[in-house]
C-alpha positions in Angstrom: 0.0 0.0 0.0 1.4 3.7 -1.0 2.0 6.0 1.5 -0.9 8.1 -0.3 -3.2 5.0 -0.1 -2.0 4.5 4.0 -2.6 8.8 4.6 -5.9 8.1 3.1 -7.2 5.3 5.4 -5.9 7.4 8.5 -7.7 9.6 7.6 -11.2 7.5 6.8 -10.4 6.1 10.3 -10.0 9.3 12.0 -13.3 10.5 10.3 -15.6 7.3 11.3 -13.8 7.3 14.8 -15.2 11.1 14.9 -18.5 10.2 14.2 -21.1 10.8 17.2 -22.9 7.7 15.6 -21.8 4.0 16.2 -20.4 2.4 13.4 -19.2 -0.8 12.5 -18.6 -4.0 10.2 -19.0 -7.3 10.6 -18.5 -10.2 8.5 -20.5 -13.3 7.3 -20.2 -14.8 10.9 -21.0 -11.7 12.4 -17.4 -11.5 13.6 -16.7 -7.8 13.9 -13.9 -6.1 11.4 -13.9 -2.7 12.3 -16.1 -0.6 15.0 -15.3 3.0 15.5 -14.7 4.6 18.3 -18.5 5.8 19.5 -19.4 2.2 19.2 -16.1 1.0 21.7 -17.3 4.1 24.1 -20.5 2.6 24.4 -19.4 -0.8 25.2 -16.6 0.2 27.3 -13.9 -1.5 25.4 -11.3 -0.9 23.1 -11.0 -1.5 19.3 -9.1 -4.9 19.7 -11.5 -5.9 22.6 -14.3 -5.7 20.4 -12.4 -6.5 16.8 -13.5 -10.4 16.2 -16.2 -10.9 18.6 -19.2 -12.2 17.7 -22.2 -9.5 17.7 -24.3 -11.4 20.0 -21.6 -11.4 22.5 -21.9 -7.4 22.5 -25.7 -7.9 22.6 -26.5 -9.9 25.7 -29.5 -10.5 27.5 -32.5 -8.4 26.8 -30.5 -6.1 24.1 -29.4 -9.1 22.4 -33.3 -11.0 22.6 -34.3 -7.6 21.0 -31.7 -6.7 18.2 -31.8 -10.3 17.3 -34.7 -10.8 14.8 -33.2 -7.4 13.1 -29.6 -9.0 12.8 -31.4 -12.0 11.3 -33.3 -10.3 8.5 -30.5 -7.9 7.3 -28.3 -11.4 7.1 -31.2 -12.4 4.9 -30.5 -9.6 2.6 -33.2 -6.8 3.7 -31.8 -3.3 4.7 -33.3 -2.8 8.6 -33.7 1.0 10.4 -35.4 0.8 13.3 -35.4 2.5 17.1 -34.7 1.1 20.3 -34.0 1.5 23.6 -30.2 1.1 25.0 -28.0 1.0 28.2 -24.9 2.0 28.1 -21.7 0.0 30.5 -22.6 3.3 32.3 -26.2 2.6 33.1 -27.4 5.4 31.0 -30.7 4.9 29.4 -30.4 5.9 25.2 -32.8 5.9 22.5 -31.4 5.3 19.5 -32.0 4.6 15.7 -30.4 1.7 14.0 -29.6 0.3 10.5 -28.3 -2.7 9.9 -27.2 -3.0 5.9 -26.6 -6.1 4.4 -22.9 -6.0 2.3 -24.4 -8.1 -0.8 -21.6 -9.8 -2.8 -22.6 -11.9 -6.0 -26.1 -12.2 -4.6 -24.7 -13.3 -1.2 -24.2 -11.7 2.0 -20.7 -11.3 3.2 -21.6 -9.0 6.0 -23.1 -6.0 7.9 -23.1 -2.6 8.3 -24.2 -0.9 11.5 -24.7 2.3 12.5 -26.5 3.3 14.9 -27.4 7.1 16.2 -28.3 8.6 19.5 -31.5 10.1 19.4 -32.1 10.7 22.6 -32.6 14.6 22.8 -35.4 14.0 19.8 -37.1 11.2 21.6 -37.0 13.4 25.1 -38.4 16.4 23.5 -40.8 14.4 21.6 -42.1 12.9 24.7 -42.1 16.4 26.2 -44.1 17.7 23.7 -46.6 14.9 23.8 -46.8 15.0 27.6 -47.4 19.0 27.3 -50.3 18.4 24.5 -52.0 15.7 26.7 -51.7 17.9 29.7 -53.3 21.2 27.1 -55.7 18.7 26.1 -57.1 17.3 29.4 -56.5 21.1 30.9 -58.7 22.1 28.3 -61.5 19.3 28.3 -61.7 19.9 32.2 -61.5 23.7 32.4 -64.5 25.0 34.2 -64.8 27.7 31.7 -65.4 27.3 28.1 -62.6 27.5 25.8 -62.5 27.7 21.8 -60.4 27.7 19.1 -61.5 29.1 15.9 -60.2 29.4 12.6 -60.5 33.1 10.6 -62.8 32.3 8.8 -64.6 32.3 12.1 -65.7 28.2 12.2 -64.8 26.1 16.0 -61.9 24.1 15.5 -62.0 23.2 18.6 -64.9 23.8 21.2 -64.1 22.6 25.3 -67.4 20.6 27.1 -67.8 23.4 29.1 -68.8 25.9 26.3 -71.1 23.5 25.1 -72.7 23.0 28.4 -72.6 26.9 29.0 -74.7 27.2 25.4 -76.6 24.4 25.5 -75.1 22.6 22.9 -74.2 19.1 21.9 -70.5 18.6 21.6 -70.9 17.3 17.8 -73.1 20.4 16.9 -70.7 22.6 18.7 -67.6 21.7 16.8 -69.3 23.6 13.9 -70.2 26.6 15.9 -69.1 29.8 14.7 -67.9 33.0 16.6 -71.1 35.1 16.6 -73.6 31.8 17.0 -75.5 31.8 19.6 -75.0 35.9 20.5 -78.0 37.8 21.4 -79.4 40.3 18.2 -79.2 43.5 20.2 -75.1 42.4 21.0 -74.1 40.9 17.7 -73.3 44.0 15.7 -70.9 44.8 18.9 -69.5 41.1 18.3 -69.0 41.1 14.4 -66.7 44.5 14.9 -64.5 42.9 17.6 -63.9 40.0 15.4 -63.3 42.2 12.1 -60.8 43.9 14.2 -59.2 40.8 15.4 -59.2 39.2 12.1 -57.7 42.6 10.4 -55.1 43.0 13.2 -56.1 46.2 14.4 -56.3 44.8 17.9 -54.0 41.5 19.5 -56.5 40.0 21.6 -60.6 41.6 22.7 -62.3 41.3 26.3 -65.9 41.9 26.2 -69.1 41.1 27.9 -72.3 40.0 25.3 -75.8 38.2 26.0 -76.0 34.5 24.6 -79.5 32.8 23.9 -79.0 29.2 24.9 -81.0 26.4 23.1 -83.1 26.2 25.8 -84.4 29.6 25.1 -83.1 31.1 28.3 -80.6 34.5 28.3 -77.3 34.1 29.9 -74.4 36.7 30.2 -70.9 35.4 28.7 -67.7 37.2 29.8 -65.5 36.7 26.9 -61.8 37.1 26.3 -60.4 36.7 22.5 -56.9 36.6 21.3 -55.3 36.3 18.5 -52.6 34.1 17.3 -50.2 34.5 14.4 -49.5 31.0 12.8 -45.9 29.7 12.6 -43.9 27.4 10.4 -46.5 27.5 7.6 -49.6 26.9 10.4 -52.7 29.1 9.8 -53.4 31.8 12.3 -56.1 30.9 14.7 -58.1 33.2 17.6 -58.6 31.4 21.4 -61.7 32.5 23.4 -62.1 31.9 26.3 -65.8 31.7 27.8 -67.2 32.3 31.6 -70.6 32.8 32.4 -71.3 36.0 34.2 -75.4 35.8 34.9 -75.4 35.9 38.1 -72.4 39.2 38.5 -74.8 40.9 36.3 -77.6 40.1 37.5 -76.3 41.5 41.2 -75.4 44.2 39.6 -78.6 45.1 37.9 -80.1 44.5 40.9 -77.5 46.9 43.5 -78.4 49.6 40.1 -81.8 49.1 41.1 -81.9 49.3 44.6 -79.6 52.4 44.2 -82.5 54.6 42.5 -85.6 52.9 43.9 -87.5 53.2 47.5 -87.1 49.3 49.0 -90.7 50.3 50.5 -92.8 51.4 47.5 -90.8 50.3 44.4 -90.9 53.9 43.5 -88.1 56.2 42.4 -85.8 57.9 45.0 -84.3 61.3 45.8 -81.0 60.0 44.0 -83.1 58.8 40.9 -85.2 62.3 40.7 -81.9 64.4 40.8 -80.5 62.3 38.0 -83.7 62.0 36.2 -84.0 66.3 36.0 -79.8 66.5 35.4 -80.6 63.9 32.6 -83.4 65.7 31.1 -81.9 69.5 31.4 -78.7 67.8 29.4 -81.1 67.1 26.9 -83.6 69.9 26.9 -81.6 72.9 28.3 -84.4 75.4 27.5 -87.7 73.6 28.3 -89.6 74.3 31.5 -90.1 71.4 34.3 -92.9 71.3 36.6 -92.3 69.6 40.2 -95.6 68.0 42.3 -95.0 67.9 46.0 -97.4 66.2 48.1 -97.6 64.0 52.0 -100.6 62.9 53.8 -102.4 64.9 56.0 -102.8 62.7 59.2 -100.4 60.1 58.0 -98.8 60.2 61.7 -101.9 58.9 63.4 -101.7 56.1 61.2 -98.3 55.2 62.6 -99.2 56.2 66.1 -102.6 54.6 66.4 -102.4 51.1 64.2 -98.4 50.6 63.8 -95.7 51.2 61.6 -96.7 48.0 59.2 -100.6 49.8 58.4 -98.8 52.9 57.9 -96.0 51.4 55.3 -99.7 49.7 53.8 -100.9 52.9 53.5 -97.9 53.9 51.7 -97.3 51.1 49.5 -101.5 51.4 48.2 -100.7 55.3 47.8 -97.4 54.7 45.8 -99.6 51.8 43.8 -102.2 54.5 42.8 -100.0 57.3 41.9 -97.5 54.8 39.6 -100.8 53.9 37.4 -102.4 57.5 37.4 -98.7 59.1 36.0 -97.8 58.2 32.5 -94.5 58.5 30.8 -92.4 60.3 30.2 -93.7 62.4 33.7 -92.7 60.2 36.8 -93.5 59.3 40.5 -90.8 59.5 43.5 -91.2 58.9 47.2 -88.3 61.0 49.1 -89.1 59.5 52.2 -91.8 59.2 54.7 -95.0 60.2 53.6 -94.1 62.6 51.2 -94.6 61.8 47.0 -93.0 64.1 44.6 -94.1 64.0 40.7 -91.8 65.2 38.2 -93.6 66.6 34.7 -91.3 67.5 31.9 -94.2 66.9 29.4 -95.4 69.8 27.5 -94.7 71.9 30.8 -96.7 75.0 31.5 -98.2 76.7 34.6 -101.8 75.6 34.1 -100.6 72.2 33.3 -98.4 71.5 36.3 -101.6 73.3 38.1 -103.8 70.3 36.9 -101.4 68.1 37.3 -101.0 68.7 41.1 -104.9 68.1 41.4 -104.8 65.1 40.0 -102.1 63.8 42.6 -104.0 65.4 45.3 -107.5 63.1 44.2 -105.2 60.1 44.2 -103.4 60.2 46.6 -107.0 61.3 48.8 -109.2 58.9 50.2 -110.1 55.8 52.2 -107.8 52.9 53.2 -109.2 49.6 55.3 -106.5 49.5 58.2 -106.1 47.0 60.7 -110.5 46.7 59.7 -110.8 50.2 60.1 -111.7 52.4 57.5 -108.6 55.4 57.4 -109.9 58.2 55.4 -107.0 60.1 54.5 -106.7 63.9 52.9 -103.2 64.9 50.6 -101.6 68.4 51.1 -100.2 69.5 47.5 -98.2 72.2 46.4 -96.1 72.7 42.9 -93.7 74.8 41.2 -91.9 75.0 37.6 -89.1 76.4 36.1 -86.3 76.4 33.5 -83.0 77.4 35.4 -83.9 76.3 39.3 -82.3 72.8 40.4 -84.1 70.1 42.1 -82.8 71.6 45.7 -85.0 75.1 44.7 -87.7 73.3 42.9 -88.6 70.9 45.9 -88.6 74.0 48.3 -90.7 75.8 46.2 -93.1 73.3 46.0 -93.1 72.5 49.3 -93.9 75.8 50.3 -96.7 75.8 48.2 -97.6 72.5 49.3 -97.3 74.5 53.1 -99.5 77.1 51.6 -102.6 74.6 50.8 -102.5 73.2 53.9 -102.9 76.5 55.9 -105.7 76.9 53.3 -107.2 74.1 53.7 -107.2 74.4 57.8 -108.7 77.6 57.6 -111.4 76.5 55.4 -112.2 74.2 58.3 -112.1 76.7 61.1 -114.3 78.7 58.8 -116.7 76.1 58.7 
């Protein structure tokens, strides 16, 4: 052999014996001929240690039962890649990926090539991956709020069980669902901008709160929290919702807004509702006139005195019941507390008709109640005032001394005879 021919297998065996992978041949008696030096590593023996061994005395136990079958059919002429599980002389646990490649000679086999390459790092961060998609998966199948993924042409590629609960759906008719199904009418414009803008890329990601008609025919409020996601790698983009029913945080807070204008007693409108009702409609109509009603009941205190506090919130509660029906929209009935009733006109306002007005509430608010089996026959005391510029502080005061004003009439009349 040339020197040329000797530099040129040192360096062929300096390559192979640099080669991560284990490499090596063996011969028609599966003696081994050459191994390189990842292949002695794993074994924990040198080149000569290994050179003329037969391979099943490498492969013992368990690693030989499983590598055997392969060995066998690559000796019978067909090429064999495959992955399997290793240990080391160290202990350590490898995945790898073999081929064993039949050397065919004249239609015989006069040996084997084997390499085989550590894959661990792939097989690890496969399993990592597969573990952190079954953990996504049964995170999202279990979530107690519903979650979706849709695609932009807004059609569920995926929909959780607790969206289709939360709708009233079926899990196979939710997987068509699309973004805007099942959103009330009055919300849905609000819901087809947010998605345009999501789609579009005006705006990353949407939080919003929108009424849902269930299948069941029943109204539910959805809180509901999009985002979009750029795809990757060639992937489309996608948007993830996420869903959480709200019905009972809006419906408490309906109900505090209620309670914060309304008299607990008579269902009427407070003080705080009139003041916002006359600041409301000034904003509105700067220029027109207001009329104020201000009216209590004469002798209302005897009630209280003589059959209780519970006849005399009775008495209330029928007076409030006849003045709600006898006022019509958009004029409108308050209770500021005890037994005094203020009416707020801001229709077609003038001095004679705030002047009939205020004997209408008078007539209504007059006359007999059945109390504790007694007939109470009660009188009102009215009084009234409008205005363009006065707030509801002067208007009530005005009133009220006008209201002051009848009953001084009124008692005189009686002293008169």
């Amino acid at each position: 052999m040339s020197d040329d021919e000797l530099a040129d297998r040192d360096r062929l065996r300096a390559l192979v014996d640099r080669l991560p992978a284990m490499v090596a041949y063996w011969d028609a008696d599966l003696r081994n001929v050459v191994a390189n030096q990842a292949h002695c590593d794993f074994f924990g023996k040198t080149p000569e240690e290994i050179r003329g061994r037969h391979i099943f005395e490498l492969l013992v136990g368990e690693l030989g039962e499983a590598s055997r079958p392969y060995v066998e059919a690559a000796m019978g002429g067909r090429d064999q890649i495959f992955e399997k599980t290793l240990v080391d002389h160290h202990g350590v646990t490898r995945h790898v990926q073999a081929c064993y490649m039949p050397e065919v000679v004249g239609g015989k086999v006069g040996g084997l090539y084997v390499q085989v390459a550590d894959v661990t790092g792939r097989v690890e961060a496969e399993r990592a991956r597969d573990d952190a998609q079954r953990l996504l998966h049964i995170s999202r199948e279990n979530a107690p709020f519903g979650e979706a993924m849709f695609s932009t042409a807004g059609r569920a590629l995926y929909v959780n069980p607790s969206l289709c609960l939360m709708l009233g759906q079926r899990r196979e008719d939710a997987e068509g669902l699309h973004y805007l199904d099942g959103v009330h009418p009055d919300d849905r414009d609000a819901a087809q901008r947010e998605w345009r803008q999501l789609v579009e890329g005006s705006v990353l990601q949407v939080f919003a709160e929108s009424r849902y008609c269930r299948r069941d025919d029943t109204t539910i409020w959805v809180q509901r929290h999009s985002v979009f996601v750029p795809g990757s790698r060639g992937s489309a983009d996608v948007v993830l919702t996420q869903f959480q029913d709200v019905t009972e945080r809006k419906t408490a807070e309906a109900e505090f807004a209620r309670l914060a204008v309304t008299d607990p007693l008579t269902g009427l409108h407070n003080r705080h509702s009139l003041v916002t009702r006359l600041a409301e409609h000034r904003a509105a109509e700067p220029s027109a006139y207001v009329g104020i009603v201000f009216a209590d009941l004469d002798g209302f205190k005897d009630v209280n005195d003589v059959y209780g506090h519970a006849a005399g919130d009775a008495v209330l509660q029928a007076v409030a019941s006849r003045l709600a029906e006898e006022i019509e929209p958009p004029n409108s009935v308050y209770r500021l507390g005890g037994d005094e009733f203020v009416v707020l006109a801001v229709d077609a306002v003038t001095e004679d008709a705030v002047a009939r007005l205020a004997e209408r509430v008078g007539a209504v608010m007059s006359g007999g109640h059945r109390v504790e089996g007694t007939d109470v026959t009660l009188t009102a005391s009215v009084g009234w005032t409008c205005s363009v510029t006065a707030d509801i502080g002067e208007l009530i005061r005005e009133a009220d001394a006008d209201m002051y004003r009848d009953k001084a009439r009124r008692r005189r009349a009686v002293a008169d005879g």
